[in-house]
N, CA, C and O atoms as a Tinker XYZ file with bonds, in Angstrom:
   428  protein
     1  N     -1.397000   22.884000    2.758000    73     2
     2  CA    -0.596000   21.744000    3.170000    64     1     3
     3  C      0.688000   21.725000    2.337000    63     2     4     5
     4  O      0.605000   21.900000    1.121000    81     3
     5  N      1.931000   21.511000    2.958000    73     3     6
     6  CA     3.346000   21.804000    2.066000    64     5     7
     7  C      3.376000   20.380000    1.644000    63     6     8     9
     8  O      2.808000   19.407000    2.140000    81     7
     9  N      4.249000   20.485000    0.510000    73     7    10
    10  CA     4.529000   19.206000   -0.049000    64     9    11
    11  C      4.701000   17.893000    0.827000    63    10    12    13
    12  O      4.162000   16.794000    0.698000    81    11
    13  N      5.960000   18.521000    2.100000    73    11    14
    14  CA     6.397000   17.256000    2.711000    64    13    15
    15  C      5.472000   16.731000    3.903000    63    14    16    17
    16  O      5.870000   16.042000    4.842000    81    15
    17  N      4.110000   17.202000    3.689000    73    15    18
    18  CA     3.778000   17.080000    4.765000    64    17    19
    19  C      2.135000   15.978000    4.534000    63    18    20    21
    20  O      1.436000   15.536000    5.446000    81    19
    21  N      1.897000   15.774000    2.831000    73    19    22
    22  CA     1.137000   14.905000    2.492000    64    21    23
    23  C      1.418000   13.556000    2.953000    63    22    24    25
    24  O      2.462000   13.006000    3.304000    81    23
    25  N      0.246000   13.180000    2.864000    73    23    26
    26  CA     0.125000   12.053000    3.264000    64    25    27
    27  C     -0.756000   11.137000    2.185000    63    26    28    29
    28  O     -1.609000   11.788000    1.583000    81    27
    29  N     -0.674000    9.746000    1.860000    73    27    30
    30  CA    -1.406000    9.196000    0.834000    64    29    31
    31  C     -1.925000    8.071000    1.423000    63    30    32    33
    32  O     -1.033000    7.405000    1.950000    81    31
    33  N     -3.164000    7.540000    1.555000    73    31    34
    34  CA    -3.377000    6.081000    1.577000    64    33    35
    35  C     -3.538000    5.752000    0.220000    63    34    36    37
    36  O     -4.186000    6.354000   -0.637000    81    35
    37  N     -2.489000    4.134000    0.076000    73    35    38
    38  CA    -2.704000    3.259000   -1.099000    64    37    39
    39  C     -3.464000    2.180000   -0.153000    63    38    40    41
    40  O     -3.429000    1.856000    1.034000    81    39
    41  N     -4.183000    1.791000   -1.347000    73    39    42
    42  CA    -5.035000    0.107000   -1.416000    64    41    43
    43  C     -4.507000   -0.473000   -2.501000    63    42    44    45
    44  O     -4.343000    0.237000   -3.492000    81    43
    45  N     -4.152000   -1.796000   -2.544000    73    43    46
    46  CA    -3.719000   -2.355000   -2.949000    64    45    47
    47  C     -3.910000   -3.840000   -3.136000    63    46    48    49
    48  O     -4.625000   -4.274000   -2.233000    81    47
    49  N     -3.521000   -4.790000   -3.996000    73    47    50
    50  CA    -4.286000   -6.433000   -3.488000    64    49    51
    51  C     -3.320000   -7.120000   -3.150000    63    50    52    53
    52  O     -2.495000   -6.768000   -3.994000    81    51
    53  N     -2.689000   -8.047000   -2.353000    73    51    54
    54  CA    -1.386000   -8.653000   -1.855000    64    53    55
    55  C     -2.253000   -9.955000   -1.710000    63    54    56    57
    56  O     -3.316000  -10.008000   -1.092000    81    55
    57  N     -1.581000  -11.114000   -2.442000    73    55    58
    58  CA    -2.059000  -12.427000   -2.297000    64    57    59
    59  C     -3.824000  -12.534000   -1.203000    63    58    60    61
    60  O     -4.197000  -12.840000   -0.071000    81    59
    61  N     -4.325000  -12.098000   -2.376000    73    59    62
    62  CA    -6.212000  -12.638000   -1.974000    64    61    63
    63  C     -6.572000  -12.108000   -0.900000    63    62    64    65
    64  O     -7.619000  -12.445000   -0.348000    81    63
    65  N     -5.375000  -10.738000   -0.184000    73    63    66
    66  CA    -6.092000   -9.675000    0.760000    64    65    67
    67  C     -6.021000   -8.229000    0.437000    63    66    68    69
    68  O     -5.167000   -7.928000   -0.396000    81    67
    69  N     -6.589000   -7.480000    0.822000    73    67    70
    70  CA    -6.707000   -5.912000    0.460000    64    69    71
    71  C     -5.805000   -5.150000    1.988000    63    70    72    73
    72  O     -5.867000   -5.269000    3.212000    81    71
    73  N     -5.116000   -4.465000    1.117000    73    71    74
    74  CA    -3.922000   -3.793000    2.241000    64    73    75
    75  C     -4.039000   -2.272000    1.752000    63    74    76    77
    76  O     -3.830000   -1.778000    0.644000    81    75
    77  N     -4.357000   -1.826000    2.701000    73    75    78
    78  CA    -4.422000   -0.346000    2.858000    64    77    79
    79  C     -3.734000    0.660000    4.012000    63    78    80    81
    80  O     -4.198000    0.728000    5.150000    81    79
    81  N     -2.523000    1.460000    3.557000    73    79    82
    82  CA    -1.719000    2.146000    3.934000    64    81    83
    83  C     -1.186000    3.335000    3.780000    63    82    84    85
    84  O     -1.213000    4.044000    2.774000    81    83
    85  N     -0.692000    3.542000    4.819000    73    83    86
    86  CA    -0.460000    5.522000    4.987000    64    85    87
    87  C      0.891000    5.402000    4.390000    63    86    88    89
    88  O      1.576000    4.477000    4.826000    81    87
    89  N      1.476000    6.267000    3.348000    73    87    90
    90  CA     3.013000    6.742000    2.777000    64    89    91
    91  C      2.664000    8.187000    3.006000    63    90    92    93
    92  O      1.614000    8.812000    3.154000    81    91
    93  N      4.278000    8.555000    2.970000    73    91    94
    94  CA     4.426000    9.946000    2.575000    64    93    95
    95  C      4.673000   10.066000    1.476000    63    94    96    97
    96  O      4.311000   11.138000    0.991000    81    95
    97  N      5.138000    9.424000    0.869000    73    95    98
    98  CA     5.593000    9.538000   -0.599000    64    97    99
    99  C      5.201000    8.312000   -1.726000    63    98   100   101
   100  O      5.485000    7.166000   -1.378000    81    99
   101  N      4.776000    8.441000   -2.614000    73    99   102
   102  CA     4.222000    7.746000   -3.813000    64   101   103
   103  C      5.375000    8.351000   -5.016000    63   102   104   105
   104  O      5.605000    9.544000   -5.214000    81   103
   105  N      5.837000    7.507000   -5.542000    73   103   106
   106  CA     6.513000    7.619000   -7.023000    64   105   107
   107  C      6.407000    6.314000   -8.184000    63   106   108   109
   108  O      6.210000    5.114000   -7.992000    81   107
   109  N      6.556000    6.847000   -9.064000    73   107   110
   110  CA     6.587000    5.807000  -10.465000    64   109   111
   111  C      7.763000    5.369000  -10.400000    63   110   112   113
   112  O      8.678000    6.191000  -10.396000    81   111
   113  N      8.020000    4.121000  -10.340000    73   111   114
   114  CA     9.021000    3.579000  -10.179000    64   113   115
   115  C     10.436000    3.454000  -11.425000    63   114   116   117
   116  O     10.161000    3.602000  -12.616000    81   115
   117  N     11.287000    3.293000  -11.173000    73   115   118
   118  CA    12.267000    3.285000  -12.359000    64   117   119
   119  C     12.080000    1.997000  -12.758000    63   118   120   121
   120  O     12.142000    2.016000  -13.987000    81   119
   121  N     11.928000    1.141000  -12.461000    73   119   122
   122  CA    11.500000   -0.806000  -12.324000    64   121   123
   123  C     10.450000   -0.375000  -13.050000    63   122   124   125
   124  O      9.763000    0.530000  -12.575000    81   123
   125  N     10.138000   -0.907000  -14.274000    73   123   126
   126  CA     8.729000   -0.173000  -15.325000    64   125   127
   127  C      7.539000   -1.183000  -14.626000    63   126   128   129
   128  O      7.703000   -2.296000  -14.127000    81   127
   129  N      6.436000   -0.486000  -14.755000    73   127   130
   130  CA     5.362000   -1.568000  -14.103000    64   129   131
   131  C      4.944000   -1.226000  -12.260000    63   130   132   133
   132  O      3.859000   -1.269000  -11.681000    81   131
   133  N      6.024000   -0.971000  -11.866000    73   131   134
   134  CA     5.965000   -0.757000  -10.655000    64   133   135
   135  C      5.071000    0.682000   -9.844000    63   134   136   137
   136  O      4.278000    1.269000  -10.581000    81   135
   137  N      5.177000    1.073000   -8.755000    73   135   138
   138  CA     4.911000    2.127000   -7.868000    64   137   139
   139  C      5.861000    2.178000   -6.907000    63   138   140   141
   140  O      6.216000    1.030000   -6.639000    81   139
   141  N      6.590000    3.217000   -6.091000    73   139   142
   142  CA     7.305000    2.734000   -4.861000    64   141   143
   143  C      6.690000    3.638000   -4.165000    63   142   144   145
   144  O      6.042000    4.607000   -4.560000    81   143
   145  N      7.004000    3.151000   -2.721000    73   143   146
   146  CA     5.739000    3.497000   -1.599000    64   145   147
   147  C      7.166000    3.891000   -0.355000    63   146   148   149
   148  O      8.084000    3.144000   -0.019000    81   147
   149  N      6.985000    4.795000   -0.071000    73   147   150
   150  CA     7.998000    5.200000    0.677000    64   149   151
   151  C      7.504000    5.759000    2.345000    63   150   152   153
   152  O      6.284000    5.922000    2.348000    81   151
   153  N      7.958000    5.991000    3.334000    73   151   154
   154  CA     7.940000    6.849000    4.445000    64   153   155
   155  C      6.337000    6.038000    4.848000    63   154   156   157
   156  O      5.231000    6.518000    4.598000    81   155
   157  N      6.626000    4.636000    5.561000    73   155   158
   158  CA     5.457000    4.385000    6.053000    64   157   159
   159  C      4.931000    5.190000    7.300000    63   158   160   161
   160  O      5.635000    5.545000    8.245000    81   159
   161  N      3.334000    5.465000    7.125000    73   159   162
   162  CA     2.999000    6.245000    8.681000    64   161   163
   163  C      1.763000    4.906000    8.895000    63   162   164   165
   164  O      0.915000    4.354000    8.195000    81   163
   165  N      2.222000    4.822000   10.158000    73   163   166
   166  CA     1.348000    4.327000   11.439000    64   165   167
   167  C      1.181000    5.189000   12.303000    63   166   168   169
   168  O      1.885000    6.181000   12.489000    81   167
   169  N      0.214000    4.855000   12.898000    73   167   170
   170  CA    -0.235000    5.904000   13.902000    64   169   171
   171  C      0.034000    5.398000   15.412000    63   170   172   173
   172  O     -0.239000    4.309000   15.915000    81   171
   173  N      0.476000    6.202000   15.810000    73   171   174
   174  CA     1.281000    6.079000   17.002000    64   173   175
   175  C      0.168000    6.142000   18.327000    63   174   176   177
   176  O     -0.408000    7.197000   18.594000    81   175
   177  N     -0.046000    4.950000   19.072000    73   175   178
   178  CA    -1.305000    4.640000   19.635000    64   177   179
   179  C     -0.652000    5.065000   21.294000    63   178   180   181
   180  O      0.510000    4.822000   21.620000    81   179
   181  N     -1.409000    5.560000   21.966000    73   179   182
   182  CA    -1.000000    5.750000   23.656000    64   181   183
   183  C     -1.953000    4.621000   24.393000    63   182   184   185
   184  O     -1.660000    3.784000   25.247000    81   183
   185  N     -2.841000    4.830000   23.929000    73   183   186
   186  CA    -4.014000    3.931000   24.311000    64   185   187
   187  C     -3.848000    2.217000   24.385000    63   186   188   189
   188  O     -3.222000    1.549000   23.563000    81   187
   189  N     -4.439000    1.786000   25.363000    73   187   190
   190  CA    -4.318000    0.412000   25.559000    64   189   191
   191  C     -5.131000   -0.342000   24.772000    63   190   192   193
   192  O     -5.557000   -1.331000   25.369000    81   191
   193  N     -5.495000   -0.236000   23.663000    73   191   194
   194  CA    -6.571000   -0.663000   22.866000    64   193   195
   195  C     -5.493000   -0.946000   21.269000    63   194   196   197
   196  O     -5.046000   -0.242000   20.364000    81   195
   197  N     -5.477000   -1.864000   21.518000    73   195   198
   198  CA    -4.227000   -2.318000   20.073000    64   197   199
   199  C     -4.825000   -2.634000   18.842000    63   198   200   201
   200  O     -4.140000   -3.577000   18.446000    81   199
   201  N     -5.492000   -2.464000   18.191000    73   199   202
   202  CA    -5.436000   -2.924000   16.667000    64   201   203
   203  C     -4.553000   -3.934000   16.035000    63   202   204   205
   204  O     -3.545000   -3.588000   15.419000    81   203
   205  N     -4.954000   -5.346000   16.191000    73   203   206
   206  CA    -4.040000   -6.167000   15.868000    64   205   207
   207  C     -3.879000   -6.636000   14.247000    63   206   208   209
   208  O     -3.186000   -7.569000   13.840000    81   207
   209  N     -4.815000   -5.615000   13.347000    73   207   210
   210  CA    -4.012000   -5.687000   12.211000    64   209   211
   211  C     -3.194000   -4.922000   11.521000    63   210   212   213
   212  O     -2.554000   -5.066000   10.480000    81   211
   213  N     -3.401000   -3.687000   12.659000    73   211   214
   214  CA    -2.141000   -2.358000   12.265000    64   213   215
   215  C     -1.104000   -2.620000   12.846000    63   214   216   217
   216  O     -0.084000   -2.153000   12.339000    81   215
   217  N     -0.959000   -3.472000   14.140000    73   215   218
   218  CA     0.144000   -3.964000   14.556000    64   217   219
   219  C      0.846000   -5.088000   13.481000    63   218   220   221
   220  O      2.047000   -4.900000   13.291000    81   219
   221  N      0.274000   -6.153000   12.808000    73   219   222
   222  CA     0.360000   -7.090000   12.148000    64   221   223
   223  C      1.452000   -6.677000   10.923000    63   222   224   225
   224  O      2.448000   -7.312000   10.579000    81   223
   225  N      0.768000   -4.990000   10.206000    73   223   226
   226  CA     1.656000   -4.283000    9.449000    64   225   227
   227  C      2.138000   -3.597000    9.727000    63   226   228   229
   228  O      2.302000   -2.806000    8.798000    81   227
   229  N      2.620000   -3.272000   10.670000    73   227   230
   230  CA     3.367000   -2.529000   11.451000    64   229   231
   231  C      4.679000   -3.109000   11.573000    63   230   232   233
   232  O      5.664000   -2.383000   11.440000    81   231
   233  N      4.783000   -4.183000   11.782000    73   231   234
   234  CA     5.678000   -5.468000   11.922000    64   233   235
   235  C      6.480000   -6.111000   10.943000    63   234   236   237
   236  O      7.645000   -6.507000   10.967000    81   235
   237  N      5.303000   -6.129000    9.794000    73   235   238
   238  CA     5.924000   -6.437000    8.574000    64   237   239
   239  C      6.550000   -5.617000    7.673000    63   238   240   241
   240  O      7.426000   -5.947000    6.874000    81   239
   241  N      6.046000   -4.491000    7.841000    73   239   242
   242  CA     6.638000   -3.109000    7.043000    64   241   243
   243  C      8.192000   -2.532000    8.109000    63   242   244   245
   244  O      8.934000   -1.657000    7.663000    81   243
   245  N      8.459000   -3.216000    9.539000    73   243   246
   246  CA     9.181000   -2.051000   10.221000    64   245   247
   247  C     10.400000   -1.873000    9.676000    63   246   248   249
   248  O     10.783000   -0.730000    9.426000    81   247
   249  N     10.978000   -2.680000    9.482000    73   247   250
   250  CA    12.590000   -2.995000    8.493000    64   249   251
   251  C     12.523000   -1.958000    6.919000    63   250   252   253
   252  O     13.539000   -1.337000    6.604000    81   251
   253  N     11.378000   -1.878000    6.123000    73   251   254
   254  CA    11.483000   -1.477000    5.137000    64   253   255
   255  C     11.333000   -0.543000    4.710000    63   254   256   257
   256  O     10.367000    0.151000    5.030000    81   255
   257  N     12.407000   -0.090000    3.646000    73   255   258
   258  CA    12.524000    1.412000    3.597000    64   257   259
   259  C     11.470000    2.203000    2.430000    63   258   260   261
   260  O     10.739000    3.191000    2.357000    81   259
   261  N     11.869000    1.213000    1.715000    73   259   262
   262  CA    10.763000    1.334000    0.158000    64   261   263
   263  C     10.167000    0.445000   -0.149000    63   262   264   265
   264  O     10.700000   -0.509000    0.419000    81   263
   265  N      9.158000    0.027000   -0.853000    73   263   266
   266  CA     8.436000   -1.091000   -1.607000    64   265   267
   267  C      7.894000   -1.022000   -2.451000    63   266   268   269
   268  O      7.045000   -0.136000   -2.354000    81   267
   269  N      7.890000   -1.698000   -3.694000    73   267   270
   270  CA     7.587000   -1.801000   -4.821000    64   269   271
   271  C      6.276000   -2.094000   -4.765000    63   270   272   273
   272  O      6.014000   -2.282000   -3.577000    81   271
   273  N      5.257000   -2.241000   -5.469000    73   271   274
   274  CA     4.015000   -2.406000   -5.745000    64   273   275
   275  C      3.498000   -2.823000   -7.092000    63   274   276   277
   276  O      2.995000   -1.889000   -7.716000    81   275
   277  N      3.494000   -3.833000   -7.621000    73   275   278
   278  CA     2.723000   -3.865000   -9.256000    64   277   279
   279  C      2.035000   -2.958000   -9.339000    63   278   280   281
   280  O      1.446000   -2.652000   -8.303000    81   279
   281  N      1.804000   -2.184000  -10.477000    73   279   282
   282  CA     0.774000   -1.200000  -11.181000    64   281   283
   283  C     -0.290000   -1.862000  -10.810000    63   282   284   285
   284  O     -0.896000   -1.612000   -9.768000    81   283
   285  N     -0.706000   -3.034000  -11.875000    73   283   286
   286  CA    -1.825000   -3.745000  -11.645000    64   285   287
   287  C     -2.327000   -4.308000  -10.560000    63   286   288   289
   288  O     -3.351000   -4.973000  -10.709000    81   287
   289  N     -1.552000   -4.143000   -8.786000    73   287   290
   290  CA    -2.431000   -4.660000   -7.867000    64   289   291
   291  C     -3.095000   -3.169000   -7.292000    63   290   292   293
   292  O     -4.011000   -3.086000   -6.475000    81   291
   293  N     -2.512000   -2.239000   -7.825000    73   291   294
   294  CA    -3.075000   -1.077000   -7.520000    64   293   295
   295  C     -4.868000   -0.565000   -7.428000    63   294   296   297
   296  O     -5.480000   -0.322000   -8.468000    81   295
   297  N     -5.464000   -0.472000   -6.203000    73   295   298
   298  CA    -6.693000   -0.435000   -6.512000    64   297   299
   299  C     -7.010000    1.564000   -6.204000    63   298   300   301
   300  O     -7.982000    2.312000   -6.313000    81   299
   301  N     -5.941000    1.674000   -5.900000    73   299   302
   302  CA    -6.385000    3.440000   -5.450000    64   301   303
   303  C     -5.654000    4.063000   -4.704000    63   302   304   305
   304  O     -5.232000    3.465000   -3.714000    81   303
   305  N     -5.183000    5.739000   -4.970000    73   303   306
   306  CA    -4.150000    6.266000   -4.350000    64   305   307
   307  C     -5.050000    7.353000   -3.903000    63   306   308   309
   308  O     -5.796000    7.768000   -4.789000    81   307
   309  N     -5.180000    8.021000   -2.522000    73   307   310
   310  CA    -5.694000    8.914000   -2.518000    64   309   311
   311  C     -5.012000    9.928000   -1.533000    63   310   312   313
   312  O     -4.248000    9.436000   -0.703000    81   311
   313  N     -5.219000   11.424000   -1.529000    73   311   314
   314  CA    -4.016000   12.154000   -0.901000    64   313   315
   315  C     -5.016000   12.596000    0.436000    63   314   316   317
   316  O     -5.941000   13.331000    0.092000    81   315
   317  N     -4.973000   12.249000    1.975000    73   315   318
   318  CA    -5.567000   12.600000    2.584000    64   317   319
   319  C     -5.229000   13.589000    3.817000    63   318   320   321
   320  O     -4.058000   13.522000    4.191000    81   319
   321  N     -5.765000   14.175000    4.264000    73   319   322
   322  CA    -5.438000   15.198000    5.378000    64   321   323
   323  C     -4.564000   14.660000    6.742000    63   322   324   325
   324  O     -3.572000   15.319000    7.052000    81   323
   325  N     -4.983000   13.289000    7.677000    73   323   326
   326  CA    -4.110000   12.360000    7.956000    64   325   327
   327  C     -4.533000   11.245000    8.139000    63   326   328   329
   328  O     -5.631000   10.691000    8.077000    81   327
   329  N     -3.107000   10.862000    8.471000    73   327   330
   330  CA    -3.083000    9.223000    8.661000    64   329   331
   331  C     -4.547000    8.727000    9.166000    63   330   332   333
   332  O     -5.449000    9.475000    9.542000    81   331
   333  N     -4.589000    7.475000    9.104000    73   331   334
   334  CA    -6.108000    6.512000    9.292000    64   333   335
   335  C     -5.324000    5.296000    9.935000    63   334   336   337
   336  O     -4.145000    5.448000   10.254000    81   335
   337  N     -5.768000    4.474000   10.067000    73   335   338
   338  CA    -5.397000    2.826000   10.235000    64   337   339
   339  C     -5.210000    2.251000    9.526000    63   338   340   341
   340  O     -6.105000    2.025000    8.711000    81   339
   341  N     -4.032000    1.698000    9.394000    73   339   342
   342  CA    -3.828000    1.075000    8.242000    64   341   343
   343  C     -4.453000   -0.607000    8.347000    63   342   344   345
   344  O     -4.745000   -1.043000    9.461000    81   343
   345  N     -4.558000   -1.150000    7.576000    73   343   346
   346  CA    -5.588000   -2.233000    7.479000    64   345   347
   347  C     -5.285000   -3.535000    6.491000    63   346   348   349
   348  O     -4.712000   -3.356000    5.417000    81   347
   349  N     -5.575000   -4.444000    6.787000    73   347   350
   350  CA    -5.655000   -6.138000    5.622000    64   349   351
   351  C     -7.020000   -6.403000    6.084000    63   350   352   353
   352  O     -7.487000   -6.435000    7.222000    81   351
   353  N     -7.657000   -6.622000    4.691000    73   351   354
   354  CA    -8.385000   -6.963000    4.320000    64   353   355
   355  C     -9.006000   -8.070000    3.717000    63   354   356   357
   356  O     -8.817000   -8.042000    2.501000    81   355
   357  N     -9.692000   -9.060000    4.095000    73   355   358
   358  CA   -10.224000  -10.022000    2.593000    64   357   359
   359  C    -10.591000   -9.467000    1.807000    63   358   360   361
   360  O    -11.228000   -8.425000    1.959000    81   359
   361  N    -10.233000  -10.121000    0.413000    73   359   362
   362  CA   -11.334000   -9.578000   -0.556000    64   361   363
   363  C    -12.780000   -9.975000   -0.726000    63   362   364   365
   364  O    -13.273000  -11.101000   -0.791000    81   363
   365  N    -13.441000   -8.571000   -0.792000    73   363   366
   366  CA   -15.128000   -9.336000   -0.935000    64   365   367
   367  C    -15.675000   -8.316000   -2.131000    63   366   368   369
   368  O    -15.620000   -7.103000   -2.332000    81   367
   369  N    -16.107000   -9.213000   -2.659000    73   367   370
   370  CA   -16.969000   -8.678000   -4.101000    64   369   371
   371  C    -16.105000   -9.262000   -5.558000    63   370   372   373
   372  O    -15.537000  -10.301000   -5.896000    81   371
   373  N    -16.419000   -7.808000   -6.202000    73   371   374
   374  CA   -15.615000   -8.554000   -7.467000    64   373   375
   375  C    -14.324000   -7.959000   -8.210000    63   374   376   377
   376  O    -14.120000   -7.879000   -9.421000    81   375
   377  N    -13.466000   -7.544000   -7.082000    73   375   378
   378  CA   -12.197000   -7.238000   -7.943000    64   377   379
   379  C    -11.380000   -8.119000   -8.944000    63   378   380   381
   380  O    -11.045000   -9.299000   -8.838000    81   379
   381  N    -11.155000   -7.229000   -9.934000    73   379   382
   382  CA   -10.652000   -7.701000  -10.950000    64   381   383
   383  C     -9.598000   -7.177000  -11.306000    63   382   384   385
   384  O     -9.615000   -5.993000  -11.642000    81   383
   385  N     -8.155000   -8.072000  -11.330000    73   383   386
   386  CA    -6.868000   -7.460000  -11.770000    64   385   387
   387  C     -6.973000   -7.150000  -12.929000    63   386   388   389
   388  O     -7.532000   -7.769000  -13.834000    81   387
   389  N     -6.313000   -5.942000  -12.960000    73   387   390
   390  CA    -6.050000   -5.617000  -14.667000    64   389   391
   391  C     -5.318000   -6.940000  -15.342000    63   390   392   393
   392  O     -4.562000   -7.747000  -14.802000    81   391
   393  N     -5.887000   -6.878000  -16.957000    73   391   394
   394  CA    -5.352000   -7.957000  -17.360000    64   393   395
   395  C     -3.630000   -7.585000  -17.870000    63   394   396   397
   396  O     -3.135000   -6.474000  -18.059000    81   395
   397  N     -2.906000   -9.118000  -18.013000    73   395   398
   398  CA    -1.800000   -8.672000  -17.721000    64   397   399
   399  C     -1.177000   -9.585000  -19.179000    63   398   400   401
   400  O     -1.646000  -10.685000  -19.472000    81   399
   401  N     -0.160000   -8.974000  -19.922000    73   399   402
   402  CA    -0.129000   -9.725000  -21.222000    64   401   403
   403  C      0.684000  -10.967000  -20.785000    63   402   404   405
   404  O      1.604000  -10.844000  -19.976000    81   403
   405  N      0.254000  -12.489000  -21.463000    73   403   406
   406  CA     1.501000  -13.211000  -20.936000    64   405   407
   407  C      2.900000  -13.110000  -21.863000    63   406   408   409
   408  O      3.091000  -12.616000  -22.974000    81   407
   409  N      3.859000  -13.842000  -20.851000    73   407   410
   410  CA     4.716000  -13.622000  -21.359000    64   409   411
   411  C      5.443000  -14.238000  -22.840000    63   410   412   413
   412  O      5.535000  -15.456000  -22.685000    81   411
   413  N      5.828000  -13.954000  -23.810000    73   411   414
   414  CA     5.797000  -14.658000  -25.029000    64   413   415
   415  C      6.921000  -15.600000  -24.837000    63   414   416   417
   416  O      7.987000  -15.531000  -24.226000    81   415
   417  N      6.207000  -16.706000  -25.717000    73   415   418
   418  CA     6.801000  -17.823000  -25.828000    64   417   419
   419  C      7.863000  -17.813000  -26.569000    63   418   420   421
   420  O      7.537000  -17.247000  -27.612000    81   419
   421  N      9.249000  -18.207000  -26.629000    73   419   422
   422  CA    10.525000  -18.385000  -27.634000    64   421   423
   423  C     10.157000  -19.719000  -28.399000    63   422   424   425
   424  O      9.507000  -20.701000  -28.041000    81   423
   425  N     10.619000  -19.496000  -29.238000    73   423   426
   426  CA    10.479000  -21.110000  -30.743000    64   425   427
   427  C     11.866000  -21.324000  -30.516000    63   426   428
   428  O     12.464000  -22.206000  -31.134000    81   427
């Protein structure tokens, strides 16, 4: 498989749902803390059978070119052969954000 031709699903946690999505490209962001998520793939449906939560992100992602990601909502990057459905999720069980230092107080 050539470089440009990987594909990655990230999972991720976005306000109290689990979002899981196809990029072509994953990088460490220059923004410290971050991930950027580039070259969204959806899968291009012929079929009359719609998936209305791949449409849902389909919609929300179509405008955007890149997106940032906290480190810490990061639940898993994995490099797969292809695209899947991309998906929102509730959360069920017991994820736990990495802990995150607060921010210090000025005197």
């Amino acid at each position: 498989m050539a470089a440009d031709d990987r594909i990655y699903r990230v999972t991720f946690v976005n306000q109290d749902k689990v979002y899981e999505l196809y990029v072509r490209h994953v990088y460490q962001s220059e923004v410290w803390g971050f991930i950027e998520l580039e070259g969204f793939v959806f899968g291009s449906r012929t079929e009359l059978l719609v998936d209305p939560g791949e449409e849902k992100l389909k919609q929300q992602f179509a405008e955007v070119k890149r997106s940032f990601i906290p480190v810490q909502a990061v639940i898993r990057i994995d490099e797969v052969q292809q695209e899947g459905v991309a998906k929102i999720m509730d959360v069920k069980g017991s994820v736990t954000p990495f802990p995150v230092m607060p921010p210090r107080r000025e005197k």
